[in-house]
N, C-alpha and C positions, 0 to 999 in steps of 0.2 A: 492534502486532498483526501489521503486514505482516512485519517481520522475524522475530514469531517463528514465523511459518506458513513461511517459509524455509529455518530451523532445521529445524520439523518434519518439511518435507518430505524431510531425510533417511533418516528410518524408514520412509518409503513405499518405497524405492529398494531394486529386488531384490538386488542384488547386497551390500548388509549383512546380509538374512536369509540368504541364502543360504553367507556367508563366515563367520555365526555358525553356521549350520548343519554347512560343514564341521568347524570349531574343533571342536563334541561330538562329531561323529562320530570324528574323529580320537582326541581326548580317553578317549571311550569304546575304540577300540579300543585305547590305551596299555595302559590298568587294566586291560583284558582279557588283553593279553599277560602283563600285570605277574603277573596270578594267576595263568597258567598256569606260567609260568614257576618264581615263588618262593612258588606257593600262597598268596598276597593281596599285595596291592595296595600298592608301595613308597608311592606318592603317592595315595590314595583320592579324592582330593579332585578336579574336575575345574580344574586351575591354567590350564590352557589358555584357556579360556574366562572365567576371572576375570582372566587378564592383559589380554584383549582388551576385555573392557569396565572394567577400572580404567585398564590404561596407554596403553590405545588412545584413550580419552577425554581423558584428561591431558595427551599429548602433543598432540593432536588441537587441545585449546585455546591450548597454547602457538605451537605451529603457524598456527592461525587469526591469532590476535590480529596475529603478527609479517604475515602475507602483509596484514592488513586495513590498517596501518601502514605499508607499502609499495605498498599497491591494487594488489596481483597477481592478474593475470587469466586465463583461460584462455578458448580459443573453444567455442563451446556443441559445435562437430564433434568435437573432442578428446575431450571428456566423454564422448560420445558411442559414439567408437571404445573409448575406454578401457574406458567400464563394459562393451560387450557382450565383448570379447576377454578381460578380468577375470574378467567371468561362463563365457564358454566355458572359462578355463584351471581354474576351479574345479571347473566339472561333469568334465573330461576328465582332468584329472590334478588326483585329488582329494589326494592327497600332496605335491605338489609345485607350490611356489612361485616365480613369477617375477618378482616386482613391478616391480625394475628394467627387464625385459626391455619388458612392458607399459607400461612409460613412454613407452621408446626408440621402440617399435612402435608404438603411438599416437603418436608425434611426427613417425614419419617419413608417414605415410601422410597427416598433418593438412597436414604440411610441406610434402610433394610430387604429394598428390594433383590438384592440379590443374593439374601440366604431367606427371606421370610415369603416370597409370591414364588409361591408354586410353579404359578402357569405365567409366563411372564413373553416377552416377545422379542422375540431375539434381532438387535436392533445394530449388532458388530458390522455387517456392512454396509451401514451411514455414518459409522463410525460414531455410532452412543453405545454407553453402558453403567449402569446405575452405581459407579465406583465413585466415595463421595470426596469430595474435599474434606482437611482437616474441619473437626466436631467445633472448633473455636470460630471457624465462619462463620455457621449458622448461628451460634452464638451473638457474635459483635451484628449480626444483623438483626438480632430480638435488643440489643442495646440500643441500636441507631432507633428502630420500630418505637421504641419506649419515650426514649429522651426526646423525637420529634414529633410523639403525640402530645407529650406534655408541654411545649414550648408553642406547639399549633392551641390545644384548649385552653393555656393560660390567658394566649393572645387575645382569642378572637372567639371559646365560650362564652355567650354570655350576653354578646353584645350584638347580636342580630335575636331580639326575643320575638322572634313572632309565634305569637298564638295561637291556639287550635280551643274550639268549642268541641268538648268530649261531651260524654253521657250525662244527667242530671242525677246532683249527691242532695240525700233531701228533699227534692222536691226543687229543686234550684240548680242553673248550667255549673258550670265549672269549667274554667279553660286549663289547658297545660301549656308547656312551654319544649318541644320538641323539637332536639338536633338531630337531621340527618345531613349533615356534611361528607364530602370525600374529595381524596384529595388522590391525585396521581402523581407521584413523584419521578423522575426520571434520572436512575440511580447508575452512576457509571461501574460497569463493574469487567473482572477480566476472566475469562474463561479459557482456563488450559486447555489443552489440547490441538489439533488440527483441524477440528472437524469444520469451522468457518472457511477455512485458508481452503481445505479440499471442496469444499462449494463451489467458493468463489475468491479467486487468487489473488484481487482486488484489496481483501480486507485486512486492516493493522494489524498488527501482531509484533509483539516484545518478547523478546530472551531474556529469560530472568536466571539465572544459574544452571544454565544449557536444559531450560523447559521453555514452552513455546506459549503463550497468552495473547488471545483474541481480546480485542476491546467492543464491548455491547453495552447499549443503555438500556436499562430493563427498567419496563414501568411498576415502579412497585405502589401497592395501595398504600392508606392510608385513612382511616376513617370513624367514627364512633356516632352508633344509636343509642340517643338519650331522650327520656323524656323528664322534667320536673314538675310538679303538680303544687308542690307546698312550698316553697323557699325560693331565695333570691337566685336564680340562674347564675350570676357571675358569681357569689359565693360559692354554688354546688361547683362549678367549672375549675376555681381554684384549689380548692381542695383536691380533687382527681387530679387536675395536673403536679401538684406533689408528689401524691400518691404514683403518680405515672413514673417521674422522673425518680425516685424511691425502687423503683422493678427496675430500672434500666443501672441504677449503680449495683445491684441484685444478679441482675444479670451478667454487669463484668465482673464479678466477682465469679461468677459460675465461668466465663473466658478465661481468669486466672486457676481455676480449678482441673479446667480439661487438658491446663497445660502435663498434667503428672494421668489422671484419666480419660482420656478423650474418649472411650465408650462412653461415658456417662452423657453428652451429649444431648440424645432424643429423650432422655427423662429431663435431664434439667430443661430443655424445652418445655416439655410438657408440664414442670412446677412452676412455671413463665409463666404458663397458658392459664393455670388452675387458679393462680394468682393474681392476673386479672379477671377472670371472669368474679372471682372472689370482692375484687374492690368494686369491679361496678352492680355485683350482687348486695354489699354491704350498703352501697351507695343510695340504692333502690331504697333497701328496707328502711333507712335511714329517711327519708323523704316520704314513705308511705307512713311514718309513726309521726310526722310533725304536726301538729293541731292545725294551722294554716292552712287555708285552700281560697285559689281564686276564684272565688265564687260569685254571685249574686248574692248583692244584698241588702234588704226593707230602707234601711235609712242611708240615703246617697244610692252613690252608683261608683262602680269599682275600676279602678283604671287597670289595662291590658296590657297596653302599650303604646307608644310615641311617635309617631310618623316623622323620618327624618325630614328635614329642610320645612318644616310648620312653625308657626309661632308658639307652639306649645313646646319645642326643644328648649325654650327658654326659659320654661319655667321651671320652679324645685318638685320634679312631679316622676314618678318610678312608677310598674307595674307593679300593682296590688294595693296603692294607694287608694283610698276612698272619698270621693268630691262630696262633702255634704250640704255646699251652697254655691252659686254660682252668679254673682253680682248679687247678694245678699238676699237669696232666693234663695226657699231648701228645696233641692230634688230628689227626685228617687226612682231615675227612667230616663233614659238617651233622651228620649222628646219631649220631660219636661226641663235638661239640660240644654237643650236647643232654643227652648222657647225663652228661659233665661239668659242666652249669649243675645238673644234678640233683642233684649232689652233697651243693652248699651251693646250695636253690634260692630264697634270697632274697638271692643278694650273688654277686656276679660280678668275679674277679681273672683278668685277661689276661696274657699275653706276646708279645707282639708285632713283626713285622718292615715298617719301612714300604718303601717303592717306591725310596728311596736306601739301603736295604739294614741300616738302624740298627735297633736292638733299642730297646722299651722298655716299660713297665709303664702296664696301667692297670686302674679296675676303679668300680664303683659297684653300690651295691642294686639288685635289681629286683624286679618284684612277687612276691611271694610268692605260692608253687604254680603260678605261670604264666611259667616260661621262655622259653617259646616266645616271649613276646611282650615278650622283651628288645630286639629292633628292629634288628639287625644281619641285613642284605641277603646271602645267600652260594648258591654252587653250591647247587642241590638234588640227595641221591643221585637217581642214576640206579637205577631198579627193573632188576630180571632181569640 
């Protein structure tokens, strides 16, 4: 009963409602761009927020189970700093996501607060005090951070491309391909001390070699803002997920290292921190030098994206592909491509140019009398 009031007391904790509340808000304003943009909704579906409660749960217990098996702990101060700076960075920049950064930051202030902040608040009769756990905690949690961003972007970068119409290159639109996912994970972890038990007399607690551990699930983030402009999205997603999974063997290696320095600690942290911002700095420039852009453009018209559950999933057709005929009509504009599927409007024959420049054929039924809703993503005319 005591552990699973432990459990529960996760969904009391502001900072889940609040991280599900951004997820639809975000959510909601995708599909809103999405219609204005291509006049309904590439992804109707709110995927944001069912990633967060399927894979956030999932990972969340793999998570658990492995820190329960190695009894990793964290200090109740940690927690502390993390969820209110978690919470500030939600309400203040509700787009953008730092979770690494929020580790580091919560680590170093847990780390050093009580020889580096001056003016500090003396917190001994609630029983906190910024005394930290061993430097290898904070550690194996920049490893778990790592290994389960790269196993999340391997999975599932890539494969929700919905589109955004950015500024015009040339004289012509150009759409990008922008993830803001998040993810909440709910990470069991054990926090020494009394300070729960003297709350509330209620809550679990284990003797581990005549020391006392509270059980708490802490919501920990998880998340990455990307945008790609020139290249195949689930290509860029694999790649960093390497690279991801590359900082997290990196990282326990720095666990094996604090076994002999454990000061060293809040810097290997922060060569963590420098080191990602580094790969998805490289990542960036690396996409801004590619000759490719999904553009607009004179002959055909450019594919965006795919509307799941259409007749157009069936065909051999990707975003950034280009339609230069449509039932053996050339086009070169949403609405002389419509007028085309009118022709023959229960069967659709393509020709097509993809992003390495190859020609090829494709084609499948679609509903009859309703073209429109053949499910291929493209520039919309521009009126006047």
């Amino acid at each position: 009963m005591r552990t699973f009031i432990a459990c529960g007391s996760y969904l009391l904790q502001p900072l889940v409602w609040l991280a599900v509340l951004r997820v639809w808000l975000a959510s909601r304003a995708r599909i809103k761009s999405e219609r204005h943009d291509f006049g309904s909704a590439v992804y109707g579906d709110h995927f944001e927020l069912r990633h967060l409660l399927t894979q956030g749960i999932l990972l969340g217990l793999g998570l658990s189970l492995v820190n329960f098996l190695i009894g990793f702990s964290l200090p109740i101060m940690w927690i502390i700093v993390y969820e209110v700076l978690a919470f500030i960075t939600l309400i203040i920049l509700p787009t953008t996501v730092l979770p690494l950064t929020l580790i580091v930051v919560s680590t170093l202030i847990t780390w050093w607060g009580s020889n580096y902040i001056p003016i500090k608040p003396d917190l001994s009769a609630a029983g906190l005090s910024f005394g930290p756990v061993a430097g290898a905690n904070y550690l194996w949690l920049a490893v778990m951070f790592f290994l389960l961003l790269g196993h999340w972007v391997a999975h599932y970068g890539g494969r929700f491309t919905s589109p955004k119409i950015y500024a015009k290159q040339r004289g012509k639109r150009i759409a990008g391909y922008p993830w803001r996912e998040l993810l909440v994970i709910p990470m069991v972890t054990l926090v020494p001390g009394d300070w729960f038990t003297s709350q509330w007399a209620f809550w679990p607690v284990f003797h581990i070699q005549g020391q006392s551990f509270a059980i708490l699930v802490l919501p920990l983030l998880l998340g990455l803002r990307f945008t790609i402009f020139r290249q195949a999205p689930q290509l860029v997603y694999r790649r960093l997920a390497k690279q991801f999974v590359w900082l997290g063997v990196v990282a326990a290696a720095f666990v094996g290292w604090t076994t002999f320095r454990p000061q060293d600690s809040p810097f290997l942290l922060i060569v963590l921190l420098v080191g990602y911002a580094v790969i998805l700095w490289r990542a960036k420039r690396y996409d801004e030098h590619q000759q490719f852009w999904y553009s607009q453009v004179d002959d055909g018209v450019r594919v965006l994206a795919i509307r799941p559950r259409t007749p157009a999933v069936k065909m051999d057709l990707a975003a950034g592909d280009i339609i230069l005929e449509c039932n053996h009509r050339p086009i070169n504009s949403e609405t002389s491509f419509y007028e085309a599927l009118l022709a023959n409007p229960a069967y659709c024959h393509l020709r097509v140019r993809d992003m390495n420049g190859e020609l090829k054929m494709t084609e499948t039924a679609i509903y009859s009398g309703a073209p429109h809703e053949i499910g291929i993503v493209l520039f919309r005319d521009q009126e006047g």
